[in-house]
FIZA-744711 format. One record per residue: residue number from 1; residue in one letter; x, y, z of N, C-alpha, C, O in turn. Coordinates in steps of 0.2 Angstrom, whole numbers, always signed. Example, Ala and Ser with C-alpha at 12.3 -4.5 7.8 and 13.67 -1.06 7.14 Angstrom:
BEGIN
1,A,+66,-28,+39,+62,-22,+39,+66,-16,+39,+71,-17,+42
2,S,+64,-11,+35,+68,-5,+36,+64,+0,+39,+67,+6,+40
! end
This chain:
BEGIN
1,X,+4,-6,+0,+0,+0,+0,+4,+6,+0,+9,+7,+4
2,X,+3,+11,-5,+5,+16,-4,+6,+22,+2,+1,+23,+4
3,X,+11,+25,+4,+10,+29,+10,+6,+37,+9,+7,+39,+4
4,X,+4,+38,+13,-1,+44,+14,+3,+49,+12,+8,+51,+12
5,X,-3,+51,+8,+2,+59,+6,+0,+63,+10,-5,+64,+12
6,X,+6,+67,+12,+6,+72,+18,+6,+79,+15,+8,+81,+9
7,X,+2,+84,+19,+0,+89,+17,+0,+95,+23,-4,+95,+28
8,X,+5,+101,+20,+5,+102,+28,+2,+110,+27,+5,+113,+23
9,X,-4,+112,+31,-7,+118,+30,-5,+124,+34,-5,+124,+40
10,X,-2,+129,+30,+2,+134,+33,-3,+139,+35,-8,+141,+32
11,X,-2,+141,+43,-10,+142,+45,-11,+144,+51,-6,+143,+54
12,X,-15,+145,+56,-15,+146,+63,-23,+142,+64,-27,+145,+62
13,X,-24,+139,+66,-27,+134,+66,-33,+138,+70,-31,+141,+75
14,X,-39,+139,+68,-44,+142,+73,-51,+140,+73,-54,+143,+68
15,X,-54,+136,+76,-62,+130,+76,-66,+136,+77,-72,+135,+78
16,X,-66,+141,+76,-71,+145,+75,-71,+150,+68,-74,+156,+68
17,X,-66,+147,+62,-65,+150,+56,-69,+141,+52,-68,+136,+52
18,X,-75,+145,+49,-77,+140,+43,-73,+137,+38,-72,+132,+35
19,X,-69,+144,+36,-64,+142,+32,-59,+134,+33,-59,+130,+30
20,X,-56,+135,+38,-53,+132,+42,-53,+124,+41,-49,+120,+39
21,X,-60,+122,+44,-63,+117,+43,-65,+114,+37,-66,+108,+36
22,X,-67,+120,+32,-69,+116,+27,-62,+116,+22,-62,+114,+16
23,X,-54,+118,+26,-49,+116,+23,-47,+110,+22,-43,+108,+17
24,X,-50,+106,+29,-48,+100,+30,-52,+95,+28,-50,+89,+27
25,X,-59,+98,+27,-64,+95,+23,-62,+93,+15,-64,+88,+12
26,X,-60,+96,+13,-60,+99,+4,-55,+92,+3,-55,+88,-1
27,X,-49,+94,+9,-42,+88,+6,-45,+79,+8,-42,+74,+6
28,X,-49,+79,+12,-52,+74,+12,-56,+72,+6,-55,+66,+3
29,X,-60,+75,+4,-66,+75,-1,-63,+74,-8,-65,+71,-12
30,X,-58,+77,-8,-52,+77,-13,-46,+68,-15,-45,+65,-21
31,X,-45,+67,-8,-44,+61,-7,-47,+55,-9,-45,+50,-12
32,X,-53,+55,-6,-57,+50,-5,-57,+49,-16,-57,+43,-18
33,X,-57,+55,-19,-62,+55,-26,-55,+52,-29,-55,+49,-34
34,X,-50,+53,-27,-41,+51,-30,-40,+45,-26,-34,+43,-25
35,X,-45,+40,-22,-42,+34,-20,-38,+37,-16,-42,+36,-12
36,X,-33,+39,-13,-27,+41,-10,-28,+42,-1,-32,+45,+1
37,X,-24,+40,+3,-25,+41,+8,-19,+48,+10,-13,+49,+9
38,X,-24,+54,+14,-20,+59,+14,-22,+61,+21,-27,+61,+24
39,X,-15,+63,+22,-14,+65,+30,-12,+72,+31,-7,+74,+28
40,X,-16,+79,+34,-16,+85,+34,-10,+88,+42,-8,+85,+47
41,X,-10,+92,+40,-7,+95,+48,-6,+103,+48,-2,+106,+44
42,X,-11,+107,+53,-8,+114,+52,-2,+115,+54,-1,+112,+60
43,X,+2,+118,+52,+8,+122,+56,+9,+128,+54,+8,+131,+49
44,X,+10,+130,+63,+8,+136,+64,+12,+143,+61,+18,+142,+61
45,X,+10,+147,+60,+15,+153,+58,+21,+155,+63,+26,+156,+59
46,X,+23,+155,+67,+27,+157,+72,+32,+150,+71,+37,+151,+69
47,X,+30,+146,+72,+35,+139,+70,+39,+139,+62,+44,+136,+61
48,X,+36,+141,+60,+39,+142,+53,+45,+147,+53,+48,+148,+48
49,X,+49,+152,+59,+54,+156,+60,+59,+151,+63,+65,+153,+62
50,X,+59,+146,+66,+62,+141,+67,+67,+139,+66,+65,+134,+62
51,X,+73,+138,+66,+79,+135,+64,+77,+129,+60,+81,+127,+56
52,X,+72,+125,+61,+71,+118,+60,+66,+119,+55,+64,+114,+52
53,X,+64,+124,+54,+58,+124,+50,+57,+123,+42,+51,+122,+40
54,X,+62,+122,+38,+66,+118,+32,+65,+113,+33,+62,+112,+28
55,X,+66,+107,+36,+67,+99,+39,+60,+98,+40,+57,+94,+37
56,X,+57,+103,+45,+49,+100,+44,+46,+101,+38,+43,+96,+35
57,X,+45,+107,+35,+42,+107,+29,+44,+101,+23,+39,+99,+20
58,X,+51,+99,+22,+54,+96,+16,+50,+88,+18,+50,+82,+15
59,X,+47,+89,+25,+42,+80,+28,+35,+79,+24,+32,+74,+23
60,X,+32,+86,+21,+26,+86,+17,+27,+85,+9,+32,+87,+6
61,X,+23,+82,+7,+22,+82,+1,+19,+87,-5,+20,+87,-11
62,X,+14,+90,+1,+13,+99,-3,+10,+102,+3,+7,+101,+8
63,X,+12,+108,+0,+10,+115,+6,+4,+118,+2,+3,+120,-4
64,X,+0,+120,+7,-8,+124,+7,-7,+130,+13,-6,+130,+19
65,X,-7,+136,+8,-7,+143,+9,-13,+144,+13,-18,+143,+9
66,X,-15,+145,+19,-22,+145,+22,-25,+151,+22,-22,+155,+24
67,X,-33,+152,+21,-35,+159,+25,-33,+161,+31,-28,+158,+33
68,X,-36,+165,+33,-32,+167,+41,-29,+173,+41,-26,+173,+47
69,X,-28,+179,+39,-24,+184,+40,-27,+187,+44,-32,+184,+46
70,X,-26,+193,+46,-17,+192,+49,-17,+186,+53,-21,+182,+56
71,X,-9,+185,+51,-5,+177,+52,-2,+179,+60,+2,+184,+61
72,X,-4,+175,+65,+2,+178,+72,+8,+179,+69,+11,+184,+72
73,X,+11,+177,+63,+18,+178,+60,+19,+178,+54,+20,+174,+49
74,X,+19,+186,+54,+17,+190,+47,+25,+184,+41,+24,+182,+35
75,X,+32,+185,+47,+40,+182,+43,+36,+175,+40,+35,+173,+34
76,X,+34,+172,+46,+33,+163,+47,+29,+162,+40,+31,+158,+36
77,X,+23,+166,+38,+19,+162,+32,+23,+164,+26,+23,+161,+21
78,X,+26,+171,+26,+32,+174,+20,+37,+167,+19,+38,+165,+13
79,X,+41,+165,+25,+48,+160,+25,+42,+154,+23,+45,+151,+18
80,X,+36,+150,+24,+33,+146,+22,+33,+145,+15,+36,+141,+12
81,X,+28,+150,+11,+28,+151,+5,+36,+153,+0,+37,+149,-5
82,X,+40,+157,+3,+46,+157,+0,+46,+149,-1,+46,+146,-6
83,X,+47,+143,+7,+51,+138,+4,+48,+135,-2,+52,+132,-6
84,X,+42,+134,-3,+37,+131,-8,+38,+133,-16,+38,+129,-21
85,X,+39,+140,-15,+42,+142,-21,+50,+142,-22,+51,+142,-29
86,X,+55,+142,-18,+61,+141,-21,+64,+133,-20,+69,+132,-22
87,X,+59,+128,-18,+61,+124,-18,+58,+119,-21,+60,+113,-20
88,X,+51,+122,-24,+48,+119,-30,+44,+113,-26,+45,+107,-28
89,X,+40,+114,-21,+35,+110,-19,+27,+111,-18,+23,+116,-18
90,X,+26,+107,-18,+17,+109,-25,+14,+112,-18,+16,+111,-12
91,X,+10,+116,-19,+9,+125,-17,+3,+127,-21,+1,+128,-27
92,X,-2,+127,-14,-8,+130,-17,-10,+137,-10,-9,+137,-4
93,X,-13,+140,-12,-14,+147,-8,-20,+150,-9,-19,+154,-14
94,X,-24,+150,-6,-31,+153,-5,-32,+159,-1,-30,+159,+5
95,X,-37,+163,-5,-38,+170,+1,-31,+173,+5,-26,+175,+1
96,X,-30,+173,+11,-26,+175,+13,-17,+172,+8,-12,+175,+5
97,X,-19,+166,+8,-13,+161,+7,-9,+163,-1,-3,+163,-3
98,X,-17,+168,-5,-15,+170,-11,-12,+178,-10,-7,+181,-13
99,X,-16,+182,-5,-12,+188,-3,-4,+189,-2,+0,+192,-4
100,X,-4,+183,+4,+5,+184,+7,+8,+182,+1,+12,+186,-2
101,X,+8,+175,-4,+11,+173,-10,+13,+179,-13,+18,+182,-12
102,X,+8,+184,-17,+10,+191,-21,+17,+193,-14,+23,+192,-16
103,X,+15,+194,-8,+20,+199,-4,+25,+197,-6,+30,+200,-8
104,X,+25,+190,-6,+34,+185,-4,+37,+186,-11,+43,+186,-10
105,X,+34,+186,-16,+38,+188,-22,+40,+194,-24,+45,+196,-28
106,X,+35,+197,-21,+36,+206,-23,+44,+208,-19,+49,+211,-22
107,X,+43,+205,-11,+48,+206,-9,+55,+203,-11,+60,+207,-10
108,X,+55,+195,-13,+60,+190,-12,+62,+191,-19,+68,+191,-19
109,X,+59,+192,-24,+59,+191,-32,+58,+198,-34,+57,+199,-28
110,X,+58,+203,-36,+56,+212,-34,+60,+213,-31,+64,+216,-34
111,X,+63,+212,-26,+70,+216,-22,+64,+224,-17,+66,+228,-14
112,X,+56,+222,-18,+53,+228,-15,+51,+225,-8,+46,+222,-7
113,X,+58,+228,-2,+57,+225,+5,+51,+227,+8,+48,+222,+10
114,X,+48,+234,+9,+43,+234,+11,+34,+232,+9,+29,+233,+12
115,X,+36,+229,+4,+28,+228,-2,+26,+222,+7,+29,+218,+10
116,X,+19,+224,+7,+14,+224,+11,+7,+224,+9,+4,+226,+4
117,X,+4,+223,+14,-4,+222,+13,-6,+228,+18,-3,+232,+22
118,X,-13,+229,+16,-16,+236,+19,-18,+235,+26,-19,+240,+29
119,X,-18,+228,+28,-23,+223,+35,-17,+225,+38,-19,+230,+42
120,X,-11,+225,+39,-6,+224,+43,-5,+232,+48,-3,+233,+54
121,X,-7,+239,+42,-6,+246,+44,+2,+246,+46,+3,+246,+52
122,X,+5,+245,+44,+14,+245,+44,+16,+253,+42,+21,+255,+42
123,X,+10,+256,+39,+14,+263,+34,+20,+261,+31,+25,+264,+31
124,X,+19,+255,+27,+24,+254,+23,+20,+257,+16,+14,+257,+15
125,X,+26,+260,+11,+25,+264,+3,+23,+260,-2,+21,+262,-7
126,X,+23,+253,-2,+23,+248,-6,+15,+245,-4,+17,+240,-1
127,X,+10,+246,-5,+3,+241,-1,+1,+239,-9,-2,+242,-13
128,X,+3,+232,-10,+3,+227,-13,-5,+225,-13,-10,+225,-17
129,X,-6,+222,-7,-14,+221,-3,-17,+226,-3,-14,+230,+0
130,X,-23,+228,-5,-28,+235,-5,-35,+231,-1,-37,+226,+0
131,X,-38,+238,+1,-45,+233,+3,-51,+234,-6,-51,+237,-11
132,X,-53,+229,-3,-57,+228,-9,-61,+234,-13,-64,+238,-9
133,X,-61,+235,-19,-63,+240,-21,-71,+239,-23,-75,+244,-21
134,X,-73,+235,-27,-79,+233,-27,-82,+228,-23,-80,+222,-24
135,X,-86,+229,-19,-89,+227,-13,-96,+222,-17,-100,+225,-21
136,X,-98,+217,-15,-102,+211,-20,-109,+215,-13,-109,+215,-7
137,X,-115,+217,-19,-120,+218,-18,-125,+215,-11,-123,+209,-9
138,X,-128,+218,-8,-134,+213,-3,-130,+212,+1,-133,+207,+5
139,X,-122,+213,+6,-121,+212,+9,-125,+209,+15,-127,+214,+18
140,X,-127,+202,+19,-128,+202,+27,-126,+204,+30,-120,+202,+30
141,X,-127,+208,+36,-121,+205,+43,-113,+211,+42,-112,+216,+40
142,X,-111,+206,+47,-105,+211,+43,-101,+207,+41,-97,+205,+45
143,X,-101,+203,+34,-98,+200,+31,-93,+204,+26,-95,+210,+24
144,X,-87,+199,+26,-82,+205,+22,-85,+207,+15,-91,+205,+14
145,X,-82,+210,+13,-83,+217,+6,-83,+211,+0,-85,+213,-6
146,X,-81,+206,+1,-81,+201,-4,-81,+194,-3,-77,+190,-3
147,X,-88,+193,-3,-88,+188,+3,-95,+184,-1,-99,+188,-3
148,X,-96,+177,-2,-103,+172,-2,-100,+170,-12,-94,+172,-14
149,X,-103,+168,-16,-104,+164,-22,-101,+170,-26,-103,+175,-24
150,X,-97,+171,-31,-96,+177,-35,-95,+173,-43,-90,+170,-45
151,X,-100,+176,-45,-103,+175,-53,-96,+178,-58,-92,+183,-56
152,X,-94,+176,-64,-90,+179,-68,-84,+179,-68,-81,+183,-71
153,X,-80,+175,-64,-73,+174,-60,-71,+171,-71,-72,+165,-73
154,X,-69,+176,-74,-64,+174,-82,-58,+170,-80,-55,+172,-75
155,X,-57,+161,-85,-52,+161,-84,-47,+161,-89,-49,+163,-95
156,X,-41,+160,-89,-37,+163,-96,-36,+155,-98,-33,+150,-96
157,X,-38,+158,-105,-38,+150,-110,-29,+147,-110,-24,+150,-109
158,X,-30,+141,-111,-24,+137,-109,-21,+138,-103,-17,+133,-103
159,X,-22,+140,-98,-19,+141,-91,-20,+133,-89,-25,+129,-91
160,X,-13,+132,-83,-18,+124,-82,-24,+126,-75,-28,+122,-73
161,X,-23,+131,-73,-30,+131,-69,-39,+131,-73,-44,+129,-71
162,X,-37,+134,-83,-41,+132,-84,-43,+124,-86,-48,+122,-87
163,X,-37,+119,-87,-37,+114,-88,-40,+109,-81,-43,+104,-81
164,X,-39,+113,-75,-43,+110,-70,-50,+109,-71,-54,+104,-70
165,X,-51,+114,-74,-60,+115,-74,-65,+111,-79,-70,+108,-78
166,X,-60,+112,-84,-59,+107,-90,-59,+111,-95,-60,+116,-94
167,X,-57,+110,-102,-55,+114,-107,-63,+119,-110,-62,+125,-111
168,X,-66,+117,-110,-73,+122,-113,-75,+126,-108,-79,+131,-109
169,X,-73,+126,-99,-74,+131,-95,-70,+138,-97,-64,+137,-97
170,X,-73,+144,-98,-70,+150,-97,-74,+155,-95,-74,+160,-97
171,X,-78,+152,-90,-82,+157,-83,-84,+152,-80,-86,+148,-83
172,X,-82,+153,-72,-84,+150,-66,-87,+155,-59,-85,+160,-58
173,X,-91,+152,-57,-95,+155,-49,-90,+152,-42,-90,+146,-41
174,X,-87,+155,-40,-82,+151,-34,-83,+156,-28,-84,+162,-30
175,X,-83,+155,-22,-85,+157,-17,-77,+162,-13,-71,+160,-14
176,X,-80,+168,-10,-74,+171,-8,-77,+173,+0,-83,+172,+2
177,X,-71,+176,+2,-73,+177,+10,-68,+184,+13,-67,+185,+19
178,X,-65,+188,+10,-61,+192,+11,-62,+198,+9,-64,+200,+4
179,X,-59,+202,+13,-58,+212,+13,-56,+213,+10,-57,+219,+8
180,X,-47,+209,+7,-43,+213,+5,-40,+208,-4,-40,+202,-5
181,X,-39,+214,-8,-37,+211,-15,-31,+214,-18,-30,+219,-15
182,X,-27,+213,-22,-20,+215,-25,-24,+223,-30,-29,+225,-34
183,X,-17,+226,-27,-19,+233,-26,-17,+233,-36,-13,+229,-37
184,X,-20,+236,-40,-19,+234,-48,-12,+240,-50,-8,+237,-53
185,X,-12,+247,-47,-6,+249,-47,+2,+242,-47,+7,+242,-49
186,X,-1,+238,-44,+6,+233,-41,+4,+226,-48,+7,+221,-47
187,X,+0,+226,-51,-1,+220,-56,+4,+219,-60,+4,+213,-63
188,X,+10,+223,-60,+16,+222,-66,+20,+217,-62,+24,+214,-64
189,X,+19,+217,-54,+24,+211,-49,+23,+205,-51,+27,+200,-51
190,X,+14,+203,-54,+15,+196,-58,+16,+192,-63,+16,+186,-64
191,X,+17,+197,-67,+20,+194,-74,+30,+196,-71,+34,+191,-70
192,X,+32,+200,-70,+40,+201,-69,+43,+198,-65,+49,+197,-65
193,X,+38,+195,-61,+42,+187,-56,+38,+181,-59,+38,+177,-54
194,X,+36,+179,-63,+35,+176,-66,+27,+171,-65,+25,+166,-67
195,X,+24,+176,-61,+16,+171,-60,+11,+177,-63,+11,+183,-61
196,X,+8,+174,-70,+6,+180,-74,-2,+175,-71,-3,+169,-70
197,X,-7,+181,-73,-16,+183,-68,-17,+177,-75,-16,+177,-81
198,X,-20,+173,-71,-25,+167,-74,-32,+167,-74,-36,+163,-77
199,X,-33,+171,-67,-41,+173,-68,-44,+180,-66,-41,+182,-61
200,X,-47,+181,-68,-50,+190,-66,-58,+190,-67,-62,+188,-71
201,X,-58,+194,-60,-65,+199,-61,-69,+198,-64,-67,+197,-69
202,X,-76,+200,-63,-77,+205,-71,-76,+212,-70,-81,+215,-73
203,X,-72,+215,-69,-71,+222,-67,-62,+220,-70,-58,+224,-71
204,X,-61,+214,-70,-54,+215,-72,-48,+214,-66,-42,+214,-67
205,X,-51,+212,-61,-48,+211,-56,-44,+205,-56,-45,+200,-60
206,X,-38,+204,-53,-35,+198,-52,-37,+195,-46,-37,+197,-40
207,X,-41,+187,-48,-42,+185,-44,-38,+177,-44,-39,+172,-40
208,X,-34,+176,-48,-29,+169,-49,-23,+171,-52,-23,+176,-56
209,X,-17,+167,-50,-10,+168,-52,-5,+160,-54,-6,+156,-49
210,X,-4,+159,-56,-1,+152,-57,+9,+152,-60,+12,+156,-63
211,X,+12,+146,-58,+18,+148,-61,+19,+141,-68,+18,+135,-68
212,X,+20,+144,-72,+22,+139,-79,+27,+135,-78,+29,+130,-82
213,X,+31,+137,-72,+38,+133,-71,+38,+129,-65,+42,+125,-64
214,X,+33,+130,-61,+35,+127,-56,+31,+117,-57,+29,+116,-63
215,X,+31,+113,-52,+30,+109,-52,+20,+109,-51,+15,+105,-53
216,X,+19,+115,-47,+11,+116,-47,+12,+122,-41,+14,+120,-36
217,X,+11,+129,-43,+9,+133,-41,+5,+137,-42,+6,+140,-47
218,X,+0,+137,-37,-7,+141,-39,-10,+145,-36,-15,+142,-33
219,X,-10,+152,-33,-13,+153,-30,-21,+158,-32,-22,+160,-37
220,X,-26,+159,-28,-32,+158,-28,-35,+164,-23,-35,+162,-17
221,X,-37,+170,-24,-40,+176,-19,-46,+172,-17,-49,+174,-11
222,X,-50,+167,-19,-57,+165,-19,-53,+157,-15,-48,+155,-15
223,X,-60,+154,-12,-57,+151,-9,-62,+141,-10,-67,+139,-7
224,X,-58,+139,-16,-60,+133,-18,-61,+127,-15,-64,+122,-17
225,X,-59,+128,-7,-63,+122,-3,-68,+125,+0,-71,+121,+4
226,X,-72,+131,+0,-76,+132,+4,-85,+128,-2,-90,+128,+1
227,X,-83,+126,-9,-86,+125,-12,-88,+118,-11,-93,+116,-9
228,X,-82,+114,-13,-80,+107,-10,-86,+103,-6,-88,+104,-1
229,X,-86,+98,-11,-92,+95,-5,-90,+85,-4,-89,+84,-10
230,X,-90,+80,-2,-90,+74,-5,-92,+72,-10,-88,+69,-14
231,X,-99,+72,-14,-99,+70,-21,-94,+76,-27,-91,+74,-32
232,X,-95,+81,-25,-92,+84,-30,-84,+90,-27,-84,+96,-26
233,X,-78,+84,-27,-74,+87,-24,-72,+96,-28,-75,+98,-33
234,X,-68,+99,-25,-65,+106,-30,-61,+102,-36,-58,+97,-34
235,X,-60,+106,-44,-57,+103,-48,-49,+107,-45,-43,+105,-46
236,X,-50,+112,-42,-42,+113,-40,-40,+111,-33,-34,+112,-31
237,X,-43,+108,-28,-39,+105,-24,-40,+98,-27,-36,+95,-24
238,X,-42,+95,-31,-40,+87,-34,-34,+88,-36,-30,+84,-34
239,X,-32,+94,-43,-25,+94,-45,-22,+96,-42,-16,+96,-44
240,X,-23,+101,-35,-16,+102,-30,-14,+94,-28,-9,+91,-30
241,X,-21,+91,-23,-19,+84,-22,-16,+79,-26,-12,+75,-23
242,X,-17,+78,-32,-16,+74,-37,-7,+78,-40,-4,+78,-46
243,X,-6,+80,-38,+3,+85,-37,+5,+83,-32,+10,+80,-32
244,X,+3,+83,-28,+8,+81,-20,+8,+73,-21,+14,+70,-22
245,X,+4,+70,-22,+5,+61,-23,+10,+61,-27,+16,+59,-26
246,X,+8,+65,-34,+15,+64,-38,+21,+65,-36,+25,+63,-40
247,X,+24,+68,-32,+27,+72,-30,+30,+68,-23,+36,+69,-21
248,X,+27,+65,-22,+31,+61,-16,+29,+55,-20,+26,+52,-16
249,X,+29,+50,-25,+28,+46,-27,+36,+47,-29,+40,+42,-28
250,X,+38,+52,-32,+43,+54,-36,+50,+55,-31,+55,+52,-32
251,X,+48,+59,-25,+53,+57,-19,+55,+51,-19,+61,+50,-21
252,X,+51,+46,-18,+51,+38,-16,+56,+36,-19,+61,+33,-18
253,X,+54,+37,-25,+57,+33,-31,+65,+34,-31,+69,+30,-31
254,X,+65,+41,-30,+73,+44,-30,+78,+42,-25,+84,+42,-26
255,X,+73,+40,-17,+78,+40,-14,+80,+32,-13,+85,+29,-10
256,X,+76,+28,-17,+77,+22,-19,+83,+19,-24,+86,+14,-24
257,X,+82,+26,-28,+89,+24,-34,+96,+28,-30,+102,+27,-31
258,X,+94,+33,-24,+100,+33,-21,+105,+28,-19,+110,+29,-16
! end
């Protein structure tokens, strides 16, 4: 029997975020539909500053960028994402998970040390992160500025995240939960570090970024386990999932011809 693919959720773990739950839902649901037995684990922001925190991480077989911002450790979810990106480990990042991704390249790949988010109020020159500018109709409650089911999410033809959906998708409904979106001033940081907008708005907005080089890096302002259900798992956590099995199948093998 094949070993569990491990999956470690970069994240502050909180039982009174829905998000949260249905994060650990979605990779089950996703599992179950790939045959696959898959084992989750949050780790937390602050552990990721860690002298050890390289050795834990290179133990999973993909990292999941979690909602949750602000992170107890603005560096810890930045040094997470960095390692996923420079060391080519499959990398998915949702809401929050897809905000910090833009920051870690702006700053890591950009050379722009202070590029930040607007949540943090840092008085840094650089706010990468903006609050949402088009706020979705009918708000409830005090639910964020862009938040429940969002009709018209374009995706860009040949992308593999349009290949998740399947080839004849090029509009989808995907649910969001968040205040804050990439400031459009700052849109040239993702073509010039190399993760060019794979899905927008209908206003134009970036709402998806993906890399052509890496192994599977996706991330997502919308938030695709929130959708997820057992009969009908997300088409984009199956191909995050269906990337970490490969990806440690591929470890396996390697340290075997070692």
């Amino acid at each position: 029997m094949s070993p569990a693919v491990r999956i470690g959720i970069l994240g502050d773990f909180n039982p009174e975020f829905p998000s949260h739950h249905a994060t650990n839902d979605a990779l089950q649901h996703a599992a179950h539909k790939l045959k696959l037995e898959v084992e989750s684990q949050w780790i937390s922001t602050p552990s990721l500053t860690a002298p050890d925190a390289e050795k834990t991480l290179e133990s999973f077989d993909g990292l999941l960028a979690s909602p949750g911002s602000p992170y107890k450790s603005f560096e810890g979810m930045l040094k997470g994402i960095e390692f996923a990106r420079r060391r080519d480990w499959p990398f998915l990042g949702t809401c929050g998970g897809f905000q910090y991704a833009l920051i870690e390249f702006a700053r890591n790949l950009l050379g722009i040390a202070d590029a930040d988010s607007a949540e943090n109020n840092s008085g840094s020159k650089n706010i990468v992160i903006y609050p949402v500018a088009c706020a979705v109709p009918n708000l409830k409650g005090a639910a964020p500025k862009l938040s429940g089911k969002v009709p018209e999410i374009r995706l860009r033809p040949g992308s593999y995240l349009q290949s998740f959906y399947g080839k004849d998708k090029e509009v989808v409904t995907e649910e969001f939960f968040c205040n804050f979106e990439i400031n459009p001033d700052y849109e040239w940081t993702t073509m010039e570090a190399g993760f060019p907008v794979v899905a927008r708005g209908a206003q134009g907005e970036i709402r998806a970024i993906e890399s052509p080089t890496h192994r599977f890096f996706i991330a997502t302002l919308f938030q695709p386990q929130l959708s997820s259900t057992e009969k009908k798992p997300h088409p984009v956590i199956l191909a995050f999932l269906q990337a970490a099995a490969d990806w440690s199948r591929k470890k396996l093998d390697d340290s075997v011809l070692e």
